[in-house]
N, C-alpha and C positions, 0 to 999 in steps of 0.2 A: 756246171749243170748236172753229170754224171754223180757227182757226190749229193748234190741237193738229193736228185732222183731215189738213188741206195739211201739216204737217211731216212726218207719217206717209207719206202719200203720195209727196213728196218721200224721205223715206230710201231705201221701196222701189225706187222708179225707179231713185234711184244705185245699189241695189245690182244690180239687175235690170245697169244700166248697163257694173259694174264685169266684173259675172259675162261678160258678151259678149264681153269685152276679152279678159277672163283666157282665154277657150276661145278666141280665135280666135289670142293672142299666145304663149300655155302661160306668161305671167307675172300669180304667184297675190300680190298683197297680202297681208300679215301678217295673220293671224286669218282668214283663207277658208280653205275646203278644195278639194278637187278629186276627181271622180269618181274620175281611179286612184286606187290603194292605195297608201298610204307617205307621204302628201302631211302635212306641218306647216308651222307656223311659222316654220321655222329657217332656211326657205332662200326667196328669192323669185320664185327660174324656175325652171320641173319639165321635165325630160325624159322625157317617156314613151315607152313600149316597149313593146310587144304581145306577148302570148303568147298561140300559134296551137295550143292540148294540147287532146289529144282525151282530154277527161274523163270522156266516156258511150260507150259501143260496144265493139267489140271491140280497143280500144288501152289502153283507157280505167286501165290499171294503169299501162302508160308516162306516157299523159298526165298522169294525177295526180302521177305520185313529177313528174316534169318541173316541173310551176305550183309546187310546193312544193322543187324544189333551185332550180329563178328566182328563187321569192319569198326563199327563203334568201341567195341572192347578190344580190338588190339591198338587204337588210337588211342585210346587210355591207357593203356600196357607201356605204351613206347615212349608217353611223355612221361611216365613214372620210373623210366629207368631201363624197360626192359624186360627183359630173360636173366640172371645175373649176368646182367652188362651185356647182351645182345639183344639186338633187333627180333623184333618179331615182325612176319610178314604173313599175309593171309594172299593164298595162289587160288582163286573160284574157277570151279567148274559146274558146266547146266547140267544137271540129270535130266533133262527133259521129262520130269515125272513119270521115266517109265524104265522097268527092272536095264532094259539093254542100254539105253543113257547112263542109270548109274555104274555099271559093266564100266563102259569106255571112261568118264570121267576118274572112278576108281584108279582104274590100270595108269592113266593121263598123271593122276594126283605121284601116286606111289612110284609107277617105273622112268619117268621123263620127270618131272617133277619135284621127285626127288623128294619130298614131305615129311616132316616129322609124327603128323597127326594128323587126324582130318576132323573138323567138322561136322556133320552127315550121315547121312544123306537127310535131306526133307523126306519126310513119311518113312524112316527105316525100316519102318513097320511092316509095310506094305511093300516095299521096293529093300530086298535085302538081301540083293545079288552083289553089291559089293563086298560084303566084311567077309567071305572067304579068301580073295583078293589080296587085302591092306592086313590081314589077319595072318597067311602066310610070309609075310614079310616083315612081322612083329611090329605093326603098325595099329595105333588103338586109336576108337574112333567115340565119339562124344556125340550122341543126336539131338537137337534141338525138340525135333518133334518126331519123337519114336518108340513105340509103346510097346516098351521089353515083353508085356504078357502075349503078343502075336507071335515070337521068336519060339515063346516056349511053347504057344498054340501050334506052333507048325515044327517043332520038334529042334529047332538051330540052336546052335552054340551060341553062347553070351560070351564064350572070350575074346578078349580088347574090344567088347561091346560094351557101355553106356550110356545112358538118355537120362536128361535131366527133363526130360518132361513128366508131367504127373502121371502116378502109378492109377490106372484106369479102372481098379477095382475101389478105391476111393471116389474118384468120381462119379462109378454107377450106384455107388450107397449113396452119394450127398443129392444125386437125381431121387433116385427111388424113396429115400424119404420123405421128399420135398414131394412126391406122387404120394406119398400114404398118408400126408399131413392133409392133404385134399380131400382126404376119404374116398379117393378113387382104391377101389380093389381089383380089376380084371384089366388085365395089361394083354396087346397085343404085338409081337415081336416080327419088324421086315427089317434084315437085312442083307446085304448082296455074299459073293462067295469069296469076294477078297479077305489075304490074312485080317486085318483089320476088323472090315466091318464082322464078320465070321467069328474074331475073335468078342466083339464088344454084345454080338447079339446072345452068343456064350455067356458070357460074367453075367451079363442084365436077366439069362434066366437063372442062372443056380445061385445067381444073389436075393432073387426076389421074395421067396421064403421067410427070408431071416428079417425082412421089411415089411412084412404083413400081405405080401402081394400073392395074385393067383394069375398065371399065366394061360392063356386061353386059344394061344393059335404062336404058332412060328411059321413063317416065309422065307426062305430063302429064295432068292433071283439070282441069275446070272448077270455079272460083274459091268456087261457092259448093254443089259438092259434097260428102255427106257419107256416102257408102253408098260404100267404098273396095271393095268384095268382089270384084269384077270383074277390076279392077287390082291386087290382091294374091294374086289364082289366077296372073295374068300374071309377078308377080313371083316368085312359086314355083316356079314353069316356069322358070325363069333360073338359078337357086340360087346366089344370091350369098350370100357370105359376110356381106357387112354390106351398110344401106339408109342413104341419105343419105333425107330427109324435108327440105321447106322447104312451110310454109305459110303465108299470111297472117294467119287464126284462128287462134290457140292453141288453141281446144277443135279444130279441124280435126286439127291437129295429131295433139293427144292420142287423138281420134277414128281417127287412122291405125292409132297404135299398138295401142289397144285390142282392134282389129278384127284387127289382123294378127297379136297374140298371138292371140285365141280361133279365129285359122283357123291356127294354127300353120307360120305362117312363123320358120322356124327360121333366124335371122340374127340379128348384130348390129345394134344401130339406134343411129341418130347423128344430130345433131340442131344449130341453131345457137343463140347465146346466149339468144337469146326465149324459147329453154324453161325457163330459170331465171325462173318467172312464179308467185309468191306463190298465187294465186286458181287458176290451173290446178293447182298441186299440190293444192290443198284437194279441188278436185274428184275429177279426173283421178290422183290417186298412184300405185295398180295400173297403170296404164295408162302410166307414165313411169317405173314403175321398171326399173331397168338400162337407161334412153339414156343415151349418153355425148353431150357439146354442151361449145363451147368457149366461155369467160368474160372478158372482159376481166379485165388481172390486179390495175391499179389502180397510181396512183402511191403516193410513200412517205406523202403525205397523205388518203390514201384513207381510213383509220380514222378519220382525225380528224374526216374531212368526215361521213361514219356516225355517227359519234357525236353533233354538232351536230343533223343530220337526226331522229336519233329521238329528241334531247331538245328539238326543238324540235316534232316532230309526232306523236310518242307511237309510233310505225312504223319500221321498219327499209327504211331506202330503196332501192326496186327500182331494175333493172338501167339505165333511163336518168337519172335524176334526177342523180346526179354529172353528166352531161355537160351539162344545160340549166343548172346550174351554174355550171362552164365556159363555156358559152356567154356568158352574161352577162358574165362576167369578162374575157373577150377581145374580147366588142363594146366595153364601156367604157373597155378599153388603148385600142382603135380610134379609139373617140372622143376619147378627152385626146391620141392623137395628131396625128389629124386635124386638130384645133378645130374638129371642124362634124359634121352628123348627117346629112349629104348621101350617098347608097349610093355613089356611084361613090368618093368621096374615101375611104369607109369601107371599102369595095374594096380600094382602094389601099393603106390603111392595115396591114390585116390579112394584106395579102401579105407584110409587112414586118416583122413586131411577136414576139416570142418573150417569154413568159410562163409563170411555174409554173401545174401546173393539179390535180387531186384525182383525175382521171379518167388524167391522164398525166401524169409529173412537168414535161416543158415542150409546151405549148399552141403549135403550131407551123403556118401553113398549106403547102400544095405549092400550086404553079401551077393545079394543078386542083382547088382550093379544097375538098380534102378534109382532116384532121387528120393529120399528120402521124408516124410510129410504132403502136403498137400492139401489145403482149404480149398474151399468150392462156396460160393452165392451162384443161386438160381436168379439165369436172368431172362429175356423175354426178347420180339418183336411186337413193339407196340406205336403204332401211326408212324410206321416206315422208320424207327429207332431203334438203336437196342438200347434194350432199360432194364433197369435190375428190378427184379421182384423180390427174392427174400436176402438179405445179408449174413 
Protein backbone atom coordinates (compact mmCIF):
# COMPACT_ATOMS: atom_id res chain seq x y z
CA UNK A 1 0.00 0.00 0.00
CA UNK A 2 2.96 2.41 1.05
CA UNK A 3 4.55 1.95 -2.35
CA UNK A 4 1.27 2.30 -4.32
CA UNK A 5 0.99 5.68 -2.11
CA UNK A 6 4.93 6.97 -3.18
CA UNK A 7 4.27 6.00 -6.91
CA UNK A 8 1.26 8.32 -6.83
CA UNK A 9 3.03 10.79 -5.23
CA UNK A 10 5.94 10.45 -7.40
CA UNK A 11 3.71 10.69 -10.83
CA UNK A 12 2.19 14.01 -9.40
CA UNK A 13 5.49 15.68 -8.89
CA UNK A 14 6.65 14.65 -12.43
CA UNK A 15 3.82 16.03 -13.74
CA UNK A 16 3.64 19.20 -11.48
CA UNK A 17 7.54 18.91 -12.74
CA UNK A 18 6.77 18.70 -16.48
CA UNK A 19 3.90 21.43 -16.38
CA UNK A 20 6.85 24.17 -15.13
CA UNK A 21 8.92 23.42 -18.04
CA UNK A 22 6.25 23.42 -20.52
CA UNK A 23 5.15 27.22 -19.14
CA UNK A 24 8.46 28.56 -18.76
CA UNK A 25 9.75 26.79 -22.46
CA UNK A 26 6.11 27.04 -24.35
CA UNK A 27 7.24 23.18 -25.22
CA UNK A 28 4.09 21.01 -24.46
CA UNK A 29 4.73 17.07 -24.30
CA UNK A 30 2.30 14.88 -26.25
CA UNK A 31 -0.88 14.35 -24.32
CA UNK A 32 -0.78 17.87 -22.17
CA UNK A 33 -2.62 20.65 -22.83
CA UNK A 34 -2.06 24.36 -22.37
CA UNK A 35 -4.08 27.10 -21.12
CA UNK A 36 -4.34 28.93 -24.71
CA UNK A 37 -6.84 27.73 -27.10
CA UNK A 38 -5.89 25.51 -30.12
CA UNK A 39 -3.36 23.56 -28.22
CA UNK A 40 -3.25 19.39 -29.25
CA UNK A 41 -1.30 16.76 -29.56
CA UNK A 42 0.05 17.14 -32.92
CA UNK A 43 2.48 19.48 -32.49
CA UNK A 44 5.12 19.73 -29.65
CA UNK A 45 5.98 23.63 -29.24
CA UNK A 46 3.17 26.33 -29.23
CA UNK A 47 3.50 29.79 -30.20
CA UNK A 48 1.22 31.91 -28.58
CA UNK A 49 -0.23 35.18 -29.24
CA UNK A 50 -2.39 37.54 -27.38
CA UNK A 51 -5.35 39.23 -28.22
CA UNK A 52 -5.84 42.57 -26.60
CA UNK A 53 -10.31 42.91 -27.95
CA UNK A 54 -12.31 44.86 -25.90
CA UNK A 55 -15.19 42.35 -25.46
CA UNK A 56 -17.24 44.37 -22.78
CA UNK A 57 -17.74 48.39 -23.07
CA UNK A 58 -18.41 50.58 -25.67
CA UNK A 59 -16.08 48.73 -28.43
CA UNK A 60 -17.28 45.66 -27.39
CA UNK A 61 -19.02 44.82 -31.06
CA UNK A 62 -15.41 45.51 -32.72
CA UNK A 63 -13.84 43.44 -29.97
CA UNK A 64 -15.89 40.41 -30.29
CA UNK A 65 -16.31 40.10 -34.35
CA UNK A 66 -12.07 40.85 -33.78
CA UNK A 67 -11.37 37.43 -30.95
CA UNK A 68 -13.60 35.47 -33.47
CA UNK A 69 -11.91 36.60 -37.20
CA UNK A 70 -8.19 35.72 -34.86
CA UNK A 71 -9.68 32.81 -33.64
CA UNK A 72 -10.74 31.98 -37.28
CA UNK A 73 -7.30 32.72 -38.63
CA UNK A 74 -5.20 30.77 -36.28
CA UNK A 75 -7.79 27.66 -37.01
CA UNK A 76 -6.63 28.08 -40.40
CA UNK A 77 -2.96 28.57 -39.52
CA UNK A 78 -3.00 25.13 -37.56
CA UNK A 79 -4.74 22.92 -40.10
CA UNK A 80 -2.18 24.35 -42.65
CA UNK A 81 0.78 23.14 -40.81
CA UNK A 82 1.45 25.84 -38.33
CA UNK A 83 4.29 28.14 -37.51
CA UNK A 84 7.11 26.01 -39.21
CA UNK A 85 5.96 23.04 -37.58
CA UNK A 86 4.33 24.75 -34.32
CA UNK A 87 1.19 25.36 -32.94
CA UNK A 88 -0.12 28.43 -32.88
CA UNK A 89 -2.45 29.43 -29.98
CA UNK A 90 -4.38 32.71 -29.43
CA UNK A 91 -4.40 33.55 -25.27
CA UNK A 92 -7.65 36.80 -25.16
CA UNK A 93 -7.85 39.21 -22.84
CA UNK A 94 -11.00 42.00 -22.27
CA UNK A 95 -9.85 45.48 -22.39
CA UNK A 96 -12.83 46.51 -21.26
CA UNK A 97 -12.88 49.39 -23.80
CA UNK A 98 -11.00 51.58 -21.54
CA UNK A 99 -7.11 52.83 -21.42
CA UNK A 100 -6.81 50.94 -17.54
CA UNK A 101 -8.44 47.49 -19.11
CA UNK A 102 -5.85 47.59 -21.81
CA UNK A 103 -2.96 48.55 -18.95
CA UNK A 104 -3.94 45.15 -17.06
CA UNK A 105 -4.69 42.87 -20.08
CA UNK A 106 -1.23 44.18 -21.65
CA UNK A 107 0.94 43.60 -18.58
CA UNK A 108 -1.72 39.83 -18.24
CA UNK A 109 -0.73 39.24 -22.13
CA UNK A 110 3.25 39.82 -21.91
CA UNK A 111 4.42 39.33 -18.10
CA UNK A 112 2.22 35.80 -17.05
CA UNK A 113 1.39 34.96 -20.34
CA UNK A 114 4.18 34.92 -21.70
CA UNK A 115 3.26 36.10 -25.67
CA UNK A 116 4.82 36.35 -28.59
CA UNK A 117 2.73 39.07 -30.22
CA UNK A 118 -0.41 40.43 -29.43
CA UNK A 119 -3.21 41.22 -31.39
CA UNK A 120 -4.75 44.77 -30.23
CA UNK A 121 -6.05 46.37 -28.70
CA UNK A 122 -9.69 47.14 -30.16
CA UNK A 123 -9.69 50.96 -30.83
CA UNK A 124 -5.54 51.43 -30.44
CA UNK A 125 -6.41 54.42 -31.41
CA UNK A 126 -8.13 55.67 -28.66
CA UNK A 127 -6.86 53.30 -25.92
CA UNK A 128 -3.05 53.26 -26.35
CA UNK A 129 -1.88 52.61 -22.89
CA UNK A 130 -0.73 49.49 -23.78
CA UNK A 131 2.12 49.48 -26.51
CA UNK A 132 4.57 51.24 -24.07
CA UNK A 133 4.01 48.01 -22.00
CA UNK A 134 4.53 45.06 -24.87
CA UNK A 135 6.87 47.72 -26.53
CA UNK A 136 9.46 47.64 -23.67
CA UNK A 137 9.76 43.96 -23.76
CA UNK A 138 10.30 43.87 -27.66
CA UNK A 139 6.88 42.70 -28.06
CA UNK A 140 5.09 43.94 -31.58
CA UNK A 141 1.52 44.37 -31.68
CA UNK A 142 -0.84 44.34 -35.09
CA UNK A 143 -4.43 46.28 -34.46
CA UNK A 144 -7.25 45.21 -36.07
CA UNK A 145 -9.04 48.54 -35.59
CA UNK A 146 -6.37 51.31 -35.07
CA UNK A 147 -5.83 54.39 -36.73
CA UNK A 148 -1.94 55.00 -36.77
CA UNK A 149 -2.81 58.80 -37.78
CA UNK A 150 -4.26 59.29 -33.82
CA UNK A 151 -0.73 58.04 -32.57
CA UNK A 152 0.94 60.72 -34.54
CA UNK A 153 -2.14 63.16 -33.52
CA UNK A 154 -1.15 62.66 -29.98
CA UNK A 155 2.62 62.57 -30.64
CA UNK A 156 3.37 58.44 -29.64
CA UNK A 157 5.80 56.09 -30.98
CA UNK A 158 4.78 53.70 -33.84
CA UNK A 159 7.51 51.19 -32.85
CA UNK A 160 6.28 47.52 -32.87
CA UNK A 161 3.08 49.32 -33.64
CA UNK A 162 0.95 48.27 -36.76
CA UNK A 163 -2.76 48.39 -37.85
CA UNK A 164 -4.12 46.86 -40.68
CA UNK A 165 -6.94 48.85 -40.62
CA UNK A 166 -7.60 51.50 -43.29
CA UNK A 167 -5.39 54.71 -43.41
CA UNK A 168 -8.32 57.29 -42.34
CA UNK A 169 -7.14 60.06 -44.61
CA UNK A 170 -8.43 57.88 -47.51
CA UNK A 171 -11.54 57.42 -46.12
CA UNK A 172 -12.26 61.14 -45.27
CA UNK A 173 -11.40 61.88 -49.38
CA UNK A 174 -13.75 58.91 -50.46
CA UNK A 175 -16.44 60.63 -47.91
CA UNK A 176 -15.75 64.24 -48.88
CA UNK A 177 -16.01 63.45 -52.52
CA UNK A 178 -18.89 61.44 -52.41
CA UNK A 179 -20.27 65.20 -50.32
CA UNK A 180 -18.93 67.36 -53.19
CA UNK A 181 -20.60 65.00 -55.88
CA UNK A 182 -23.92 66.23 -54.10
CA UNK A 183 -22.98 69.62 -54.74
CA UNK A 184 -23.14 70.20 -51.04
CA UNK A 185 -20.34 73.14 -50.36
CA UNK A 186 -20.56 74.32 -46.56
CA UNK A 187 -19.69 71.48 -44.16
CA UNK A 188 -20.11 71.61 -40.44
CA UNK A 189 -17.65 69.76 -38.05
CA UNK A 190 -18.73 67.92 -34.21
CA UNK A 191 -16.54 66.15 -32.80
CA UNK A 192 -15.61 64.91 -29.09
CA UNK A 193 -11.97 65.41 -27.50
CA UNK A 194 -10.99 61.76 -27.79
CA UNK A 195 -7.60 60.94 -29.69
CA UNK A 196 -9.90 59.52 -32.30
CA UNK A 197 -12.56 61.41 -32.86
CA UNK A 198 -10.06 64.81 -32.36
CA UNK A 199 -8.03 63.15 -34.80
CA UNK A 200 -10.74 62.44 -37.60
CA UNK A 201 -12.57 65.93 -37.13
CA UNK A 202 -8.74 67.17 -37.90
CA UNK A 203 -7.97 65.34 -41.49
CA UNK A 204 -11.97 66.19 -42.47
CA UNK A 205 -11.02 69.89 -41.97
CA UNK A 206 -7.53 70.26 -43.64
CA UNK A 207 -8.81 67.77 -46.33
CA UNK A 208 -11.64 69.68 -47.29
CA UNK A 209 -10.09 72.35 -49.39
CA UNK A 210 -8.50 70.13 -51.79
CA UNK A 211 -12.41 68.51 -52.33
CA UNK A 212 -14.12 71.65 -53.17
CA UNK A 213 -15.47 71.98 -49.56
CA UNK A 214 -15.88 75.19 -47.15
CA UNK A 215 -15.93 74.49 -43.59
CA UNK A 216 -18.25 76.73 -41.61
CA UNK A 217 -18.15 75.94 -37.80
CA UNK A 218 -15.95 73.25 -35.67
CA UNK A 219 -17.36 71.81 -32.20
CA UNK A 220 -15.64 70.08 -30.02
CA UNK A 221 -17.49 68.35 -26.73
CA UNK A 222 -16.37 66.75 -24.08
CA UNK A 223 -15.70 62.93 -24.61
CA UNK A 224 -18.09 61.80 -22.36
CA UNK A 225 -20.79 64.33 -23.26
CA UNK A 226 -24.37 63.51 -24.08
CA UNK A 227 -26.92 66.60 -24.04
CA UNK A 228 -25.57 67.97 -27.66
CA UNK A 229 -28.58 70.90 -27.60
CA UNK A 230 -26.30 73.65 -26.99
CA UNK A 231 -23.84 72.83 -29.83
CA UNK A 232 -26.48 71.99 -32.28
CA UNK A 233 -28.35 75.78 -31.80
CA UNK A 234 -24.57 76.65 -32.63
CA UNK A 235 -24.62 74.55 -35.58
CA UNK A 236 -27.85 75.94 -36.88
CA UNK A 237 -26.56 79.38 -36.67
CA UNK A 238 -23.91 78.19 -39.35
CA UNK A 239 -26.25 76.60 -41.91
CA UNK A 240 -24.31 74.21 -43.30
CA UNK A 241 -25.28 72.15 -45.82
CA UNK A 242 -24.12 68.92 -44.43
CA UNK A 243 -22.39 67.70 -40.59
CA UNK A 244 -19.50 65.62 -40.46
CA UNK A 245 -19.96 63.88 -36.85
CA UNK A 246 -16.96 61.67 -35.32
CA UNK A 247 -17.44 60.23 -31.92
CA UNK A 248 -15.81 57.66 -29.74
CA UNK A 249 -19.47 55.91 -28.41
CA UNK A 250 -21.53 54.86 -30.92
CA UNK A 251 -24.68 55.57 -28.90
CA UNK A 252 -22.87 59.34 -28.72
CA UNK A 253 -22.92 59.29 -32.01
CA UNK A 254 -26.39 58.24 -32.62
CA UNK A 255 -27.32 60.47 -29.63
CA UNK A 256 -26.12 63.50 -31.94
CA UNK A 257 -28.16 62.70 -34.59
CA UNK A 258 -31.26 62.03 -32.79
CA UNK A 259 -31.03 65.28 -31.04
CA UNK A 260 -30.16 67.23 -34.05
CA UNK A 261 -33.19 65.75 -35.97
CA UNK A 262 -35.82 66.55 -33.03
CA UNK A 263 -34.25 70.24 -32.96
CA UNK A 264 -34.42 70.39 -36.68
CA UNK A 265 -31.25 70.87 -38.00
CA UNK A 266 -31.92 70.71 -41.54
CA UNK A 267 -28.53 69.36 -43.12
CA UNK A 268 -27.07 66.40 -44.44
CA UNK A 269 -25.25 64.14 -42.00
CA UNK A 270 -22.21 62.09 -42.70
CA UNK A 271 -20.56 59.88 -40.71
CA UNK A 272 -17.38 57.28 -40.61
CA UNK A 273 -17.39 53.42 -41.07
CA UNK A 274 -18.20 52.69 -37.10
CA UNK A 275 -21.57 53.53 -37.99
CA UNK A 276 -22.24 50.48 -39.84
CA UNK A 277 -22.63 48.97 -35.97
CA UNK A 278 -25.16 45.79 -35.78
CA UNK A 279 -26.28 46.80 -32.06
CA UNK A 280 -26.45 50.56 -32.76
CA UNK A 281 -28.86 49.99 -35.60
CA UNK A 282 -30.98 47.74 -33.28
CA UNK A 283 -31.17 50.62 -30.95
CA UNK A 284 -30.65 53.76 -32.48
CA UNK A 285 -32.54 53.13 -36.55
CA UNK A 286 -34.64 56.52 -36.42
CA UNK A 287 -31.92 58.17 -35.40
CA UNK A 288 -29.34 56.90 -38.41
CA UNK A 289 -31.56 56.78 -40.90
CA UNK A 290 -30.39 58.80 -44.03
CA UNK A 291 -26.40 59.19 -42.59
CA UNK A 292 -24.31 58.56 -45.36
CA UNK A 293 -20.55 56.89 -43.87
CA UNK A 294 -17.91 55.36 -45.95
CA UNK A 295 -17.18 51.39 -45.83
CA UNK A 296 -14.42 49.70 -46.59
CA UNK A 297 -14.99 47.91 -49.90
CA UNK A 298 -13.37 44.52 -49.36
CA UNK A 299 -11.00 42.38 -51.29
CA UNK A 300 -12.23 39.85 -53.93
CA UNK A 301 -12.08 37.32 -50.99
CA UNK A 302 -14.05 39.17 -48.72
CA UNK A 303 -17.35 36.97 -49.33
CA UNK A 304 -15.67 34.08 -48.90
CA UNK A 305 -14.17 35.20 -45.53
CA UNK A 306 -18.18 36.18 -44.41
CA UNK A 307 -19.08 33.25 -45.26
CA UNK A 308 -16.67 31.06 -43.15
CA UNK A 309 -17.25 33.73 -40.27
CA UNK A 310 -21.11 33.05 -40.01
CA UNK A 311 -20.83 29.38 -40.62
CA UNK A 312 -18.57 29.10 -38.13
CA UNK A 313 -20.27 31.64 -35.45
CA UNK A 314 -23.83 31.72 -36.43
CA UNK A 315 -23.34 35.91 -37.06
CA UNK A 316 -22.57 37.85 -39.73
CA UNK A 317 -19.25 39.49 -39.05
CA UNK A 318 -18.95 43.27 -38.20
CA UNK A 319 -16.84 45.84 -39.56
CA UNK A 320 -13.39 44.93 -37.91
CA UNK A 321 -13.30 41.20 -37.71
CA UNK A 322 -11.79 40.67 -41.44
CA UNK A 323 -8.99 42.85 -40.45
CA UNK A 324 -7.85 40.99 -36.93
CA UNK A 325 -8.03 38.21 -39.63
CA UNK A 326 -5.59 39.75 -41.59
CA UNK A 327 -3.78 40.58 -38.94
CA UNK A 328 -2.87 37.07 -37.92
CA UNK A 329 -2.09 36.15 -41.30
CA UNK A 330 0.62 38.67 -41.78
CA UNK A 331 2.08 38.32 -38.24
CA UNK A 332 2.61 34.68 -39.13
CA UNK A 333 4.14 35.62 -43.07
CA UNK A 334 6.25 37.57 -40.35
CA UNK A 335 7.22 35.06 -38.48
CA UNK A 336 8.15 32.07 -41.03
CA UNK A 337 10.02 34.80 -42.39
CA UNK A 338 11.73 35.99 -39.80
CA UNK A 339 12.48 32.51 -38.07
CA UNK A 340 12.03 34.11 -34.59
CA UNK A 341 9.15 35.85 -32.53
CA UNK A 342 11.60 38.69 -31.54
CA UNK A 343 9.42 42.34 -32.42
CA UNK A 344 12.16 44.10 -33.79
CA UNK A 345 13.06 41.09 -36.33
CA UNK A 346 9.34 40.95 -36.82
CA UNK A 347 9.45 44.76 -37.58
CA UNK A 348 11.75 44.06 -40.01
CA UNK A 349 9.93 41.37 -41.44
CA UNK A 350 6.70 43.02 -42.05
CA UNK A 351 8.24 46.05 -43.81
CA UNK A 352 9.05 43.56 -46.35
CA UNK A 353 6.48 40.83 -46.71
CA UNK A 354 3.33 41.28 -49.53
CA UNK A 355 0.36 38.86 -48.86
CA UNK A 356 -3.24 38.11 -50.12
CA UNK A 357 -5.55 39.33 -47.49
CA UNK A 358 -9.95 39.28 -47.22
CA UNK A 359 -9.98 42.75 -45.96
CA UNK A 360 -7.60 44.00 -49.12
CA UNK A 361 -6.69 41.83 -51.86
CA UNK A 362 -2.61 42.28 -50.99
CA UNK A 363 -1.70 42.88 -47.22
CA UNK A 364 1.07 45.40 -47.63
CA UNK A 365 2.93 47.65 -44.90
CA UNK A 366 4.29 51.68 -45.69
CA UNK A 367 7.24 52.84 -43.63
CA UNK A 368 4.82 54.25 -41.30
CA UNK A 369 3.52 50.94 -40.48
CA UNK A 370 0.10 51.53 -41.54
CA UNK A 371 -1.72 49.03 -44.27
CA UNK A 372 -1.26 49.89 -47.17
CA UNK A 373 -4.28 50.96 -50.06
CA UNK A 374 -7.84 51.09 -49.11
CA UNK A 375 -11.26 51.47 -51.40
CA UNK A 376 -14.15 53.05 -49.82
CA UNK A 377 -18.23 52.76 -51.18
CA UNK A 378 -20.51 55.15 -49.70
CA UNK A 379 -23.12 53.55 -47.86
CA UNK A 380 -26.32 54.65 -45.96
CA UNK A 381 -29.17 53.86 -43.28
CA UNK A 382 -32.03 53.34 -45.38
CA UNK A 383 -35.87 51.74 -43.70
CA UNK A 384 -33.74 50.45 -40.78
CA UNK A 385 -30.74 48.81 -43.36
CA UNK A 386 -27.58 49.43 -44.23
CA UNK A 387 -27.38 49.91 -48.02
CA UNK A 388 -24.93 51.11 -50.32
CA UNK A 389 -25.29 54.16 -52.11
CA UNK A 390 -22.34 54.72 -54.44
CA UNK A 391 -19.94 51.76 -55.34
Amino acid sequence: MKKYTWSIVWIALLFILVITVAAQTGKLPLGLSSAARGVDASFRTVIKIGGAFGQSGICAEFGEGEFRGATLAVEEVNASGGVNGKKLALVAEDTLCENKGVVNATRKLVSIENVSAIIGPTWGDTFQSGYPISRAENILSIGPSSALESLDFTGASKDLVFSVWFPQNREIDALQRHIAAQNLKTISIIHDQDPFGAMMGALFNDQARQNGLSIVGKEEVKTELTDFRTFIARIKAQKPEAVFASFVSPDHKAIFFKQAKELGLKARFFASADTENPALLESFAAALEGVNYTFPRGAKDSEEFARKYEERFGVKPPVSSSHAFDAVKVLVAAMKKAGTTEGDKLQDALLSIEIPGVTYDVLKFSKGHQISGGEFVVKTVRNGEFATVEK
